[in-house]
BAROMI-173682 format. One record per residue (C-alpha): x negated, z, y negated. Coordinates in Angstrom, 2 decimals, decimal comma. Example, Ala and Ser with C-alpha at 12.3 -4.5 7.8 and 13.67 -1.06 7.14 Angstrom:
<rs>
@east->-12,30 up->7,80 north->4,50;
@east->-13,67 up->7,14 north->1,06;
</rs>
This chain:
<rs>
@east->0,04 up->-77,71 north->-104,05;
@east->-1,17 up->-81,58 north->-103,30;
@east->-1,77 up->-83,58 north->-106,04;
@east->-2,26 up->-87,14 north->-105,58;
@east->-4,53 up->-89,09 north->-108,28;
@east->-2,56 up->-92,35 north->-109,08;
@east->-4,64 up->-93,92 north->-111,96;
@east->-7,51 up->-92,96 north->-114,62;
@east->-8,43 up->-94,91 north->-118,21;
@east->-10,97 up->-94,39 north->-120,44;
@east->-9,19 up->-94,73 north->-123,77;
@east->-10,90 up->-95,66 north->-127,24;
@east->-9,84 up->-96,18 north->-130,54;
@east->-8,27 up->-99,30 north->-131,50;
@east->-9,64 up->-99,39 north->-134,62;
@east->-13,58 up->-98,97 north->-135,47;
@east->-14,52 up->-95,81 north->-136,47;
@east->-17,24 up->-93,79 north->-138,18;
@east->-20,74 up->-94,61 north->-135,61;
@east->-23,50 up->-91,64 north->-136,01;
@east->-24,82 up->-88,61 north->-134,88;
@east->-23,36 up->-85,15 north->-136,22;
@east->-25,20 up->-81,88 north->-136,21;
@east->-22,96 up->-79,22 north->-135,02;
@east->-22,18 up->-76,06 north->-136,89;
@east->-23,57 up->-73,18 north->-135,69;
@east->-20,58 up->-71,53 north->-134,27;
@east->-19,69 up->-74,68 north->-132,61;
@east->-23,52 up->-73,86 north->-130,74;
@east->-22,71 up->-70,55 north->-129,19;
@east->-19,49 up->-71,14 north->-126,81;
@east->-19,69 up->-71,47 north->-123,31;
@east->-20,28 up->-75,10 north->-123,03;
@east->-16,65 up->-75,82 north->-120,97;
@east->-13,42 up->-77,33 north->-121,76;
@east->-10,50 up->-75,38 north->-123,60;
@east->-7,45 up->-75,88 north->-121,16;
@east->-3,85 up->-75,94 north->-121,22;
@east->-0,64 up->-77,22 north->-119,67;
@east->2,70 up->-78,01 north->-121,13;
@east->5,64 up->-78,44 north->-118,59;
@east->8,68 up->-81,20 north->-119,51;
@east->11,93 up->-81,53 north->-117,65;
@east->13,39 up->-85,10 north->-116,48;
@east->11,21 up->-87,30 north->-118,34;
@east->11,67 up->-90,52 north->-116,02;
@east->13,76 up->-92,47 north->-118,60;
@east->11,00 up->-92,91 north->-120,49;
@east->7,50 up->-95,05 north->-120,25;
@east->5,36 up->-92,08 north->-120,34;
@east->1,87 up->-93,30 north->-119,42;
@east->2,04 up->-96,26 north->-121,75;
@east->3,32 up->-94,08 north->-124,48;
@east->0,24 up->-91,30 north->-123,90;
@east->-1,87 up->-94,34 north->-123,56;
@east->-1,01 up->-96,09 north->-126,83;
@east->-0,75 up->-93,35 north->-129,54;
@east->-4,04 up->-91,61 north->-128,40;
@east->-6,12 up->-94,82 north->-128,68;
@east->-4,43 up->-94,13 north->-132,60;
@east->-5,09 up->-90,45 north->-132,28;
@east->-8,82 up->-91,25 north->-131,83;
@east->-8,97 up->-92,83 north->-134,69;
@east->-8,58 up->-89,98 north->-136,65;
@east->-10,18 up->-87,55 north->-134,34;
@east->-12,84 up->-89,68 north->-133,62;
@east->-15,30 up->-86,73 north->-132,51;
@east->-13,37 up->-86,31 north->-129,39;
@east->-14,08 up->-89,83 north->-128,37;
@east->-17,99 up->-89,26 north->-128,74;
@east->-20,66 up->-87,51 north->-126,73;
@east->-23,14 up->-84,57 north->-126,70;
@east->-26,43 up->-84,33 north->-125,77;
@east->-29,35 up->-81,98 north->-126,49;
@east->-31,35 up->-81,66 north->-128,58;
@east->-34,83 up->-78,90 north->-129,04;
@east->-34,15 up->-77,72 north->-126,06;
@east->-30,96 up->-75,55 north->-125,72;
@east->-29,07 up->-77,17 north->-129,36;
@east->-26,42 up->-79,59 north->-129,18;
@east->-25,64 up->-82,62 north->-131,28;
@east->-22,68 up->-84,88 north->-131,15;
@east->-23,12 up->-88,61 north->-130,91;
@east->-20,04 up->-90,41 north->-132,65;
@east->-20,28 up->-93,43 north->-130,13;
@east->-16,72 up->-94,25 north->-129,25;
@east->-17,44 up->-93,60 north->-125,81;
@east->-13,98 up->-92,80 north->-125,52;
@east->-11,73 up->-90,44 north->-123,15;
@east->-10,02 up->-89,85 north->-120,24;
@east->-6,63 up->-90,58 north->-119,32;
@east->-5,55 up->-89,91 north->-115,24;
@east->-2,21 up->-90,26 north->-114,06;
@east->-0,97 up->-88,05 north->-110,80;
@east->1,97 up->-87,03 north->-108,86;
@east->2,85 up->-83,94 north->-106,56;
@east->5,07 up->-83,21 north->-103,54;
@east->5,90 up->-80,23 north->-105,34;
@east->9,26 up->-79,28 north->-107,19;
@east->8,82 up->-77,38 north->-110,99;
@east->10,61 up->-74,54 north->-109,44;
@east->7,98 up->-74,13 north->-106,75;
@east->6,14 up->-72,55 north->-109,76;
@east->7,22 up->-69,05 north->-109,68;
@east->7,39 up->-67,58 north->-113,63;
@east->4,76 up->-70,26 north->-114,09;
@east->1,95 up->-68,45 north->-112,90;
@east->-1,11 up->-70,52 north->-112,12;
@east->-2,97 up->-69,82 north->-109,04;
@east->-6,30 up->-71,10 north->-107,71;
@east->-4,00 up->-73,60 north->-105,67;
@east->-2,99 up->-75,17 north->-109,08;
@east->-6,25 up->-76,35 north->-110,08;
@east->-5,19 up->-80,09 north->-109,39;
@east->-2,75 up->-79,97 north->-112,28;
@east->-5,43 up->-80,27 north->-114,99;
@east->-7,94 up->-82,64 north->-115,48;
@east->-11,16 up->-82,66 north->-113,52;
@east->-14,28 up->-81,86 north->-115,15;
@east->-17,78 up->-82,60 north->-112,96;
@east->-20,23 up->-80,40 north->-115,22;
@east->-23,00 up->-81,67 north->-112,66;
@east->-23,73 up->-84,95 north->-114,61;
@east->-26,04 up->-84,94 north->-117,36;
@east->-24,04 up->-83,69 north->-120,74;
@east->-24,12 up->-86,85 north->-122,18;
@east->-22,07 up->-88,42 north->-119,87;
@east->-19,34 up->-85,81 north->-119,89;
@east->-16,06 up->-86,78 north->-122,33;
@east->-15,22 up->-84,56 north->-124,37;
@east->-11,28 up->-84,99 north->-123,98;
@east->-9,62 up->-85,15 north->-120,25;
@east->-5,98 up->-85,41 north->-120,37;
@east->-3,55 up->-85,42 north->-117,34;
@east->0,09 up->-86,56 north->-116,95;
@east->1,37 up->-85,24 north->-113,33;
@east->4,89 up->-86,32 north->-112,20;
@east->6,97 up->-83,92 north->-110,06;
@east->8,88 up->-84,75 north->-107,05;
@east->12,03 up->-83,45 north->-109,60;
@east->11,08 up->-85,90 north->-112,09;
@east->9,67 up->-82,93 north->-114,23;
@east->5,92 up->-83,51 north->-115,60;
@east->3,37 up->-81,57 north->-116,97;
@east->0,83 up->-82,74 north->-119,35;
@east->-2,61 up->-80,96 north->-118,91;
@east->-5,65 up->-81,50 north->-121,49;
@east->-9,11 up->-80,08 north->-121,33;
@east->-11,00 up->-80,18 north->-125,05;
@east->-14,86 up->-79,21 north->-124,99;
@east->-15,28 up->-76,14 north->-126,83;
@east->-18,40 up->-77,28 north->-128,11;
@east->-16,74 up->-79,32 north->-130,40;
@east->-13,54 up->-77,65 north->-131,55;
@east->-12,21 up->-74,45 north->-130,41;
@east->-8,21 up->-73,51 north->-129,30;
@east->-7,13 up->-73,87 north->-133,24;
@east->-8,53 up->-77,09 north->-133,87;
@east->-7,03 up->-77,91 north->-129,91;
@east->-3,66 up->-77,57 north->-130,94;
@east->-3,69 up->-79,37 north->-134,34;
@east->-4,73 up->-82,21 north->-132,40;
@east->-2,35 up->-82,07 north->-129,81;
@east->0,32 up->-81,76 north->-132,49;
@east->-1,08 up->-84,61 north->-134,74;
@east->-1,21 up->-86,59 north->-131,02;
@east->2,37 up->-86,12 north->-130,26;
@east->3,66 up->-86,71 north->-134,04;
@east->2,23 up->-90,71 north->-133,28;
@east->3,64 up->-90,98 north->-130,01;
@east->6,84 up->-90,07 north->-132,26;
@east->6,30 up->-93,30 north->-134,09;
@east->5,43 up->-91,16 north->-136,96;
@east->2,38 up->-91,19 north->-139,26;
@east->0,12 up->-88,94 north->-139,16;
@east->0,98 up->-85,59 north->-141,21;
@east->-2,72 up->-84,41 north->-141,96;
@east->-5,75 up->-85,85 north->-141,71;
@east->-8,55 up->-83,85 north->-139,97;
@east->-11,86 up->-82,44 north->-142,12;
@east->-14,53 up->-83,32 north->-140,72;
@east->-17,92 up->-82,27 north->-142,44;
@east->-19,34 up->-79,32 north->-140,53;
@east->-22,02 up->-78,73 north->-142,96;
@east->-19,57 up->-76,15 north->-144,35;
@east->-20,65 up->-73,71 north->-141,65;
@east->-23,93 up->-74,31 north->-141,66;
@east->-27,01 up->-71,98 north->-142,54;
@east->-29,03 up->-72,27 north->-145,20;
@east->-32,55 up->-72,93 north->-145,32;
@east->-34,46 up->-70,63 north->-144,58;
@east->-31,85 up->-68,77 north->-142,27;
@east->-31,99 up->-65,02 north->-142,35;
@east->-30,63 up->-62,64 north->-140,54;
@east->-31,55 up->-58,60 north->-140,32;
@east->-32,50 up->-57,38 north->-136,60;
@east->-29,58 up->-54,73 north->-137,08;
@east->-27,17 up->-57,56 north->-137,04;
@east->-27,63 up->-58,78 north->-133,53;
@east->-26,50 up->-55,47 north->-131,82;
@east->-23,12 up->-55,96 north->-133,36;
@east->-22,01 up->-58,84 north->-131,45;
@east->-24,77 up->-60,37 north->-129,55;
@east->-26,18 up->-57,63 north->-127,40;
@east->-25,09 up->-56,97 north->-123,40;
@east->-21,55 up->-55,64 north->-122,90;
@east->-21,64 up->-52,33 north->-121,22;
@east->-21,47 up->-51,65 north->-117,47;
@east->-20,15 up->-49,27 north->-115,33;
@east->-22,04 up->-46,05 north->-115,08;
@east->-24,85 up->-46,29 north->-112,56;
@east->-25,04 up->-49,71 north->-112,27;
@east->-27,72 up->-52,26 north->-113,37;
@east->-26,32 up->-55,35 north->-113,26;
@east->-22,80 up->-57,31 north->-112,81;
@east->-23,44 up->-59,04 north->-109,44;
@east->-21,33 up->-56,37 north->-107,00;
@east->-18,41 up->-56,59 north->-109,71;
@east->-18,82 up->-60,35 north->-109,70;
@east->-18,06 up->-60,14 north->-106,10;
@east->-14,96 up->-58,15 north->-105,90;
@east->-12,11 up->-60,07 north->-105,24;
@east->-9,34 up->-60,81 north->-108,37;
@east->-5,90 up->-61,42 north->-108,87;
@east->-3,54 up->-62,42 north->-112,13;
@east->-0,53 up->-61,64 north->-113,30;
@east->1,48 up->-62,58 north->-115,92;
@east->3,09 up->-59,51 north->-118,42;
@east->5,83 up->-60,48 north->-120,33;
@east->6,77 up->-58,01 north->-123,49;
@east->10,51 up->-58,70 north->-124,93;
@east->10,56 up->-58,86 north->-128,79;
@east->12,46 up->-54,86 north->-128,28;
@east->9,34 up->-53,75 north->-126,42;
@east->6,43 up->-55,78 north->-129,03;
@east->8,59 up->-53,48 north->-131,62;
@east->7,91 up->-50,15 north->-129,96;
@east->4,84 up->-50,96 north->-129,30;
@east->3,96 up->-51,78 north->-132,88;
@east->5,58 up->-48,58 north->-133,62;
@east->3,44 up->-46,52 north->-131,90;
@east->0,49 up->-48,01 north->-132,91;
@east->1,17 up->-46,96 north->-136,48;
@east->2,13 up->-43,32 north->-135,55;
@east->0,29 up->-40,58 north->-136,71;
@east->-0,85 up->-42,22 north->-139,82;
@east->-1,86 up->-38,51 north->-141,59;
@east->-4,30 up->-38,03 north->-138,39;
@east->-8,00 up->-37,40 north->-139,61;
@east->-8,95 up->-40,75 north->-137,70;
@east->-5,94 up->-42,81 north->-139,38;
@east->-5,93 up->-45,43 north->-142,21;
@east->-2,77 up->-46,07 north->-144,40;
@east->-1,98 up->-49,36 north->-143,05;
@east->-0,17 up->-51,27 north->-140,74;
@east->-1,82 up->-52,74 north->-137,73;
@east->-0,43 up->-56,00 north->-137,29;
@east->-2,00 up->-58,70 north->-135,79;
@east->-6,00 up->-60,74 north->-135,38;
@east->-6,93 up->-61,74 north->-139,36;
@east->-10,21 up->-63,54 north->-140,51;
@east->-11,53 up->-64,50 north->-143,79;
@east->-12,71 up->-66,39 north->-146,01;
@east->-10,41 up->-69,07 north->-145,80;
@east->-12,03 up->-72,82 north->-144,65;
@east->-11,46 up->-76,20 north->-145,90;
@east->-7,26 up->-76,99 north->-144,71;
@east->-7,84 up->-78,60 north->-141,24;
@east->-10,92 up->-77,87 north->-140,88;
@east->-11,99 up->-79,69 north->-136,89;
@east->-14,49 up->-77,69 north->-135,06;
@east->-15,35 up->-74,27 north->-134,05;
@east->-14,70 up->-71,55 north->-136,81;
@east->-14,55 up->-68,27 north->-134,76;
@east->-16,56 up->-65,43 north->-134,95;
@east->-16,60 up->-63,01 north->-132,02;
@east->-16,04 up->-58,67 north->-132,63;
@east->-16,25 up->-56,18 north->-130,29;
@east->-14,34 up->-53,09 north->-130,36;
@east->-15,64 up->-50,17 north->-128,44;
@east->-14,99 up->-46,64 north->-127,26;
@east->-15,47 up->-43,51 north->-124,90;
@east->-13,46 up->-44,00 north->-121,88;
@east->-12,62 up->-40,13 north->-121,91;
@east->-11,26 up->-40,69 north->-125,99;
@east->-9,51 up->-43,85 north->-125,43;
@east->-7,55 up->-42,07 north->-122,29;
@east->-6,79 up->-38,95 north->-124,25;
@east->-5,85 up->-39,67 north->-127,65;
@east->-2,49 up->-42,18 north->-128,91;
@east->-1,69 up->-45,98 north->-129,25;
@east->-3,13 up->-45,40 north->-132,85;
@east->-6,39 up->-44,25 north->-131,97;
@east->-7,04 up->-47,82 north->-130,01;
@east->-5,28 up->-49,85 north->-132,87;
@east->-7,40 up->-48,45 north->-135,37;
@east->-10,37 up->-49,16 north->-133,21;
@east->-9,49 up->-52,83 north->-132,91;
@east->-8,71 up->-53,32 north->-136,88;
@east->-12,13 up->-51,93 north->-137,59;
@east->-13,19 up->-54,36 north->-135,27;
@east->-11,33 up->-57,22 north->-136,92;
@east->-11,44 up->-55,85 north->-140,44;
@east->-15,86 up->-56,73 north->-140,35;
@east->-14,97 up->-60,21 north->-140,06;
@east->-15,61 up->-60,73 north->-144,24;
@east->-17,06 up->-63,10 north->-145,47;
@east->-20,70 up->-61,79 north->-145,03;
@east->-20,14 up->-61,12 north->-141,40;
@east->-19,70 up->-64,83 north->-141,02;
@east->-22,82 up->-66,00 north->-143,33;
@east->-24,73 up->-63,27 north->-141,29;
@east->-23,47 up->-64,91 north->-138,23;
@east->-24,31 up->-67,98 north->-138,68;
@east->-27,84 up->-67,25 north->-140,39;
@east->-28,48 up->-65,33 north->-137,05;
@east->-27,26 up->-67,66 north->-134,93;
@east->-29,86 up->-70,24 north->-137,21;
@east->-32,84 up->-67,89 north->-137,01;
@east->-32,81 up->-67,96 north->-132,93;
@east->-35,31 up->-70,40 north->-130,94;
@east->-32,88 up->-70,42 north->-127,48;
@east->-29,40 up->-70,53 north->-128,15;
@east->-29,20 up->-70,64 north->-124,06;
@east->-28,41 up->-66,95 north->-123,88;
@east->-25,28 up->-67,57 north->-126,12;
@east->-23,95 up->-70,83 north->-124,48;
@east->-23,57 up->-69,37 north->-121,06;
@east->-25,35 up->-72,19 north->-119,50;
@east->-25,14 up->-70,77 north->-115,89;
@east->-20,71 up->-70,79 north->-116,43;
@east->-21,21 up->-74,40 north->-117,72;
@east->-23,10 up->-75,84 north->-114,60;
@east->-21,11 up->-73,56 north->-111,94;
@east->-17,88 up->-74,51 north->-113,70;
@east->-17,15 up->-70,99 north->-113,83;
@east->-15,49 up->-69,02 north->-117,40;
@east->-17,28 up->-66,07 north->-119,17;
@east->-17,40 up->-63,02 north->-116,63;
@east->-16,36 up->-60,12 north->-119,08;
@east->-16,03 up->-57,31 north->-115,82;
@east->-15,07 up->-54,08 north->-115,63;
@east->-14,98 up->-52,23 north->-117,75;
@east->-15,03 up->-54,71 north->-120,46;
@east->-12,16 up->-56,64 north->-120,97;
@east->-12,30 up->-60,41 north->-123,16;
@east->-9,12 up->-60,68 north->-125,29;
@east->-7,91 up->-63,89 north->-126,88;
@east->-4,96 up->-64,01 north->-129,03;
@east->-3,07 up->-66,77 north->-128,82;
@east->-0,02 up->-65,14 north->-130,72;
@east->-1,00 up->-66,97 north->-134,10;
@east->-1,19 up->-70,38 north->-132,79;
@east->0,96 up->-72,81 north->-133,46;
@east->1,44 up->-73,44 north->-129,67;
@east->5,34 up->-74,39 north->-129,35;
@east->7,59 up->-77,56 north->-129,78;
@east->5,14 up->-80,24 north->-128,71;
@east->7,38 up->-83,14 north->-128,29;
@east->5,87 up->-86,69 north->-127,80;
@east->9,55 up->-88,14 north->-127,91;
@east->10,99 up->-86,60 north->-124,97;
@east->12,18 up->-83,75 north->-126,37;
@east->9,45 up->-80,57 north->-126,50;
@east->8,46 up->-78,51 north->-124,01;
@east->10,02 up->-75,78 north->-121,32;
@east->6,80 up->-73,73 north->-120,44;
@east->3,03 up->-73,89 north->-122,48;
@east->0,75 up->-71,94 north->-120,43;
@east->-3,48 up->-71,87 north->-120,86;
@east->-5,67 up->-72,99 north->-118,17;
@east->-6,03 up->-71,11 north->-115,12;
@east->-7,86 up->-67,63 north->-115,37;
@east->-10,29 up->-66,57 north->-112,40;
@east->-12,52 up->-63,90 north->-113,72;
@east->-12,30 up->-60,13 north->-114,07;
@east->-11,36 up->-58,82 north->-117,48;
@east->-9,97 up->-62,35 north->-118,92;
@east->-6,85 up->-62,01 north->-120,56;
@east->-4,89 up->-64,10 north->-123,15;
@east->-2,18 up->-63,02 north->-125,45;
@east->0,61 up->-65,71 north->-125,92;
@east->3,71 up->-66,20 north->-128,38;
@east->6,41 up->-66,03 north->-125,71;
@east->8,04 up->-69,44 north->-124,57;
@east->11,44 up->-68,49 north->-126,13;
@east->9,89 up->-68,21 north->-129,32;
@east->12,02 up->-65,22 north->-130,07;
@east->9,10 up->-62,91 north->-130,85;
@east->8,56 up->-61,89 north->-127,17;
@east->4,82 up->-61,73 north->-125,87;
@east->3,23 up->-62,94 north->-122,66;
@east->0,20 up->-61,08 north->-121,46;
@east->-1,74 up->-63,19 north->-118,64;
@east->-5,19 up->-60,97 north->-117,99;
@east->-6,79 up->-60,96 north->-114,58;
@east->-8,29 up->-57,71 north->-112,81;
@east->-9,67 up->-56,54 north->-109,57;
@east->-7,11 up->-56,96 north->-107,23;
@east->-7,66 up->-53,11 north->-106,41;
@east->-6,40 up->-52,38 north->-109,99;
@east->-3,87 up->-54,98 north->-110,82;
@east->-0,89 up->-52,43 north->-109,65;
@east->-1,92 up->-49,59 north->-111,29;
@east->-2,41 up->-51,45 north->-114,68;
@east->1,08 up->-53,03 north->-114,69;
@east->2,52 up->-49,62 north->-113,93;
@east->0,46 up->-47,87 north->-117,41;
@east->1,48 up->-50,86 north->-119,14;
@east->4,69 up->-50,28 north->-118,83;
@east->5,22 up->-46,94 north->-119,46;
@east->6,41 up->-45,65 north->-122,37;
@east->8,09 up->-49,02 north->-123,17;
@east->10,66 up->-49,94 north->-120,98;
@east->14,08 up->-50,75 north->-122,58;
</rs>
């Protein structure tokens, strides 16, 4: 696909804003130091004066979410800081020779790199915005509206509520709630603790595969994606028989439903506020036993996330001289994503995001996808575009196993 690179802007708020230097959370601290990504496709937009529209209501946006228009830079070393400058972000305006239909079922490959934003994670940090946004016009008169966020700032929660808030001013309408701010609420105390149990329950090495030392031959093997779509009739017998067999000695008298955390933050809350879990098992138990087994292993997974787990989180994350080893540093300087590998897989759910019906007053959206996905093991789970409780799957394996995983993911489920 060729993408041709019209214009670019670097917009600021039109109004002053708050000027200073924020200390970032400690969650915000241990992301891969990239950009969030995502793309929302429109049909027959040319009636309207898009660019000046984007243009205008995200200098207002900015004044709200002034963070985004600011700047990191480090500070002891491997910690990050955000300077509230104004600095502002970036705005580029392209066309393509291609047609939205040349985009089978939406699936992003390699080739469609040129539909987000560019991000050159060569320069010094400081230098880097933290927002990249791009409007690309197809030769249909279709567009799609790419933005990259840096995830050392906010992560895909926070994302959306912006985008949201963004498109309810392009509207013409005020904005519906204003963002929080103070990070201080997920900060350590002083002096952080943390007990040297605690670190193997989230922080050590994922496993690898048996006999090997290291990642670098898995790293090399080549990948593919594929996008898995689940009808709201198949999410149901799914759920089903993940809560089969509840009287089985391994079985808890509940529901398995979907990702939960607690405790509850400050509403609207704008920064990083995950905390990562790892659910494990033996290969041989996971292959022989039912749906349940693997949903149970997931909610006990999900179900440590109290509010202790976070405090200890945080405190642990506080107690470490080099946060490097958590930020991924090598992914942020070779532009490349986390590399999960098999036999690991990294799941994000999507599902509870408020991802659909962003309309900046040309009606909302036909497709939402995330940003393009490159690396073994990386899959997202998505609210399907129909909004009728369908399920999109998008996870990238070794090209050597892509066929046989579609073929055991279907089974069992087809309608």
């Amino acid at each position: 696909m060729k993408v041709s690179l019209k214009n670019h802007w670097v917009v600021k708020p039109t109004e002053p804003t708050w000027n200073g230097t924020v200390s970032l959370s400690e969650l915000d601290q241990t992301f891969s130091i990239t950009h969030i990504r995502a793309i929302y496709y429109y049909k027959l937009c040319q009636d309207y004066d898009i660019i000046n529209t984007l243009k205008t209501s995200l200098s207002k946006a900015l004044i709200h979410f002034y963070p985004l228009a600011g700047r990191l830079r480090w500070i002891d070393g491997s910690r990050l800081e955000l300077d509230c400058d104004a600095s502002g972000v970036v705005l580029t305006e392209a066309e393509t020779d291609a047609k939205l239909d040349d985009l089978e079922d939406f699936l992003l490959s390699p080739g469609c790199n040129s539909l987000f934003p560019r991000v050159d994670y060569t320069i010094p940090i400081n230098e880097i915005p933290l927002l990249f946004v791009q409007l690309t016009k197809f030769q249909c008169g279709a567009i799609a509206l790419s933005s990259a966020i840096s995830h050392a700032v906010v992560d895909g929660l926070s994302a959306v509520y912006f985008l949201f808030e963004w498109a309810r001013l392009a509207r013409g309408e005020p904005l519906m709630f204003a963002p929080f701010h103070d990070r201080k609420v997920l900060r350590a105390g002083e002096p952080a603790t943390a007990s040297p149990s605690f670190e193997l329950l989230q922080f050590c090495p994922t496993p690898l595969l048996i006999g090997m030392s290291n990642t670098e031959n898995e790293k090399k093997n080549k990948t593919k994606s594929s996008v898995l779509k689940l009808s709201k009739t198949q999410v149901e017998i799914l759920r089903g028989k993940a809560n089969q067999g509840r009287n089985l000695e391994y079985s808890k008298e509940r529901n398995y439903t979907r990702y939960e955390m607690q405790p509850p933050l400050p509403t609207f809350y704008f920064g990083n506020a995950i905390v990562n879990v790892i659910a494990t098992g033996v290969s041989g138990k996971i292959t022989s036993s039912p749906l349940e087994y693997v949903a149970r292993k997931v909610r006990e997974a999900i179900e440590m996330v109290t509010s202790d787990y976070a405090n200890s989180t945080i405190n642990f994350v506080k107690s470490q001289e080099d946060l490097s080893k958590f930020q991924d540093i090598h992914a942020f300087k070779s532009k490349e994503g986390p590399f999960y590998g098999n036999p690991n897989l990294g799941v994000v759910s999507w599902i509870s995001l408020p991802l659909l019906g962003l309309d900046f007053g040309w009606g909302k959206e036909i497709h939402m996808s995330p940003g393009i996905r490159e690396n073994d093991g990386d899959c997202v789970i998505l609210p399907g575009n129909e909004g009728d409780g369908s399920l999109t799957v998008e996870i990238v394996l070794q090209d050597a196993h892509m066929d046989a995983f579609k073929k055991f993911f279907y089974e069992d489920i087809k309608c």
